[in-house]
N, C-alpha and C positions, 0 to 999 in steps of 0.2 A: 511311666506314671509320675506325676506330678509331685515333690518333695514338701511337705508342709515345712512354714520357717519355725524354726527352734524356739520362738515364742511359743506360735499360737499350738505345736505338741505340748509344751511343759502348761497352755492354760489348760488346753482340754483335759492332759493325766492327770496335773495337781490342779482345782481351779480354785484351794483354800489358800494357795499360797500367792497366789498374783492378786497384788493388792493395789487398787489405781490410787493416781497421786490426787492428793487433795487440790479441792478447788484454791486456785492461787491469782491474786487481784491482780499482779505483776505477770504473771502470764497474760492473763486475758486481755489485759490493753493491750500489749505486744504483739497478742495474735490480733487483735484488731485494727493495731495502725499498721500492719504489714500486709492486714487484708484489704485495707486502702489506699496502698501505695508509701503512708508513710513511716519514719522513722522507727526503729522501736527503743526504746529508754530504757537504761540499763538500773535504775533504783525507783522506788519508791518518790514521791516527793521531789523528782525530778524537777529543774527549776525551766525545764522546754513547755511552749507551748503545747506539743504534742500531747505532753503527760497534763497537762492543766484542760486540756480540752477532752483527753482520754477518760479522766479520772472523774473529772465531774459526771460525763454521761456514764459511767459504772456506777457511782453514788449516788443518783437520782434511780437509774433502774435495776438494781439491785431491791432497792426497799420496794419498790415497785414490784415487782418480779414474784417477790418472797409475800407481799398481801394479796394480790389477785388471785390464789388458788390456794384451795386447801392441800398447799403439796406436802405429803407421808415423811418425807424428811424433814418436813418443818413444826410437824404438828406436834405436841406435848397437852397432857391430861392432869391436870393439880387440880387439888382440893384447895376451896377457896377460904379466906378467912375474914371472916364478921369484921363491918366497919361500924363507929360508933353512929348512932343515930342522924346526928347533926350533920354528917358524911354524907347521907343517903337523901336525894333529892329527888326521890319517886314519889309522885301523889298516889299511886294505884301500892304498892306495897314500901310503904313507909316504914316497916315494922324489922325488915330481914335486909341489911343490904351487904354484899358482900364485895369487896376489894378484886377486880382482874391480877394477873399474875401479871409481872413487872415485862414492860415492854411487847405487851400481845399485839399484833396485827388486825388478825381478827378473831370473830368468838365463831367455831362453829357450831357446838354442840354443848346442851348445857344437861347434865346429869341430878337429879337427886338420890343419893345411892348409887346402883347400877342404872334406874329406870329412866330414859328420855325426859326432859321437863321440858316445856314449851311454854308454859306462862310466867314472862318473867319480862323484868325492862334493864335496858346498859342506859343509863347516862353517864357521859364521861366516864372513869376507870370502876365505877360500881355499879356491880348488877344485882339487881331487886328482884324477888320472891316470895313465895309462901311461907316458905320453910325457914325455919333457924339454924340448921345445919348439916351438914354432910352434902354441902352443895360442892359439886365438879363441873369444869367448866375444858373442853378439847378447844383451845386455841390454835394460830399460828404466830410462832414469832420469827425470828431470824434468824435460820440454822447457821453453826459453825461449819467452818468453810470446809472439812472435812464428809460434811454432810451431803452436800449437793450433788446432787443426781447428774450426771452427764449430759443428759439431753436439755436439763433445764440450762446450765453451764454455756451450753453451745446456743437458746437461745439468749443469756445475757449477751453472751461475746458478740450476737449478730446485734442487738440492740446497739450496744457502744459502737460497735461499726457504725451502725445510721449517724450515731453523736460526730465519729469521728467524720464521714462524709461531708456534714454540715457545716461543722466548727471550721474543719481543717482545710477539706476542699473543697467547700462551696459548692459541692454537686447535689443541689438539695432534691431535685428527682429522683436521683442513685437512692438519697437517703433514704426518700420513703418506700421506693422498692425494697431495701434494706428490713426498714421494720414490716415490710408487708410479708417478708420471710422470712425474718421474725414471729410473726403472728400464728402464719401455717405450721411452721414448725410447733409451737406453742399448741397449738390444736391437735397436734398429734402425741405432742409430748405429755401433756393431761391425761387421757387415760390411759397409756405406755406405763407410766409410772403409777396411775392409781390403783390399777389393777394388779398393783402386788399385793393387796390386802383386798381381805371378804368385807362386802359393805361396812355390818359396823361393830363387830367384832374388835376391829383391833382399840377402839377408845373405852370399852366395856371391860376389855383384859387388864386394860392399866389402870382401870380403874379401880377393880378388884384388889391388882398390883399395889396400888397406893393406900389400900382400907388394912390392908393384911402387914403391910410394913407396919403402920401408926400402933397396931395392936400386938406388935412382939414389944 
């Protein structure tokens, strides 16, 4: 019979105590100029081409990455706060405008109370309503690198591969095969990871979460 390795026994007995390593931006170029033949860079800020062509495609899709889906690691529920009149540049609700939360992506769900609201406008960082208060707004913004889910992780790092094929080895077919497995990955990693949570339960809880804090 076949011997399991000493890992993967201690994940299955203990699996609260095996804890993966956070997402790290110095890894992920590395694993992807290795995964295109080239060099890998030993810091941050590297003054190689390699790291200058690496880095930029991680900081263009990274931001990327993290607005295209409403992914569960990235989402956060706050209660919004009143902006002064003059702020709010809504002709349909002129009366109630409220401030987004600092660096949101996107808005996907917007609350009054616990209950779904649906009439409502975003221009620029304020969103307009009926209501005067107790408005909640489920964004996405930009999770800490500890946050990041594996599967999404693997596809940034194919993303920056396409970057690095491009910049570095001028194999721009390679590359877009690259993002195209990128993509499939992406389609499967969607709802892999969305289905750790009951539709919409979980931005109802926090929301709750947030009204019950305010009021001790």
């Amino acid at each position: 019979m076949a011997t399991l390795p000493v890992f993967l026994c201690a994940l299955l007995a203990y699996p609260d105590f095996v804890t993966l390593p956070a997402m790290d931006k110095l890894t992920i170029i590395n694993h992807a100029l290795i995964a295109t033949g080239n060099d890998p860079v030993n810091v941050l800020n590297d003054p190689s081409d390699e790291y200058r062509v690496a880095n930029d495609a991680f900081d263009r899709w990274i931001r990327f990455l993290a607005a295209r889906h409403s992914w569960p690691f990235a989402m956060t529920t706050e209660l919004l706060v009143r902006v002064p009149d003059a702020d709010n540049k809504s002709r349909r609700y002129s009366k109630n405008g409220f401030r987004l939360p600092q660096n949101t992506l996107h808005v996907k769900e917007v609350f009054k109370d616990t209950r779904n609201l649906t009439d409502y406008e975003i221009i620029g960082t304020v969103l307009s309503c009926n209501y005067d208060s107790e408005i909640y707004a489920a964004v996405v913004k930009m999770p800490p690198d500890q946050d990041w889910h594996p599967m999404a992780e693997e596809v940034l790092t194919r993303y920056v591969e396409a970057g690095c094929l491009r910049g570095l080895n001028e194999e721009f077919s390679e590359a877009t095969r690259r993002e195209q497995s990128a993509e499939l990955l992406l389609e499967e990693a969607r709802p892999h990871i969305d289905q750790q949570n009951p539709a919409r339960n979980i931005y109802k809880s926090k929301i709750a979460a947030a009204r019950r804090t305010r009021r001790i």
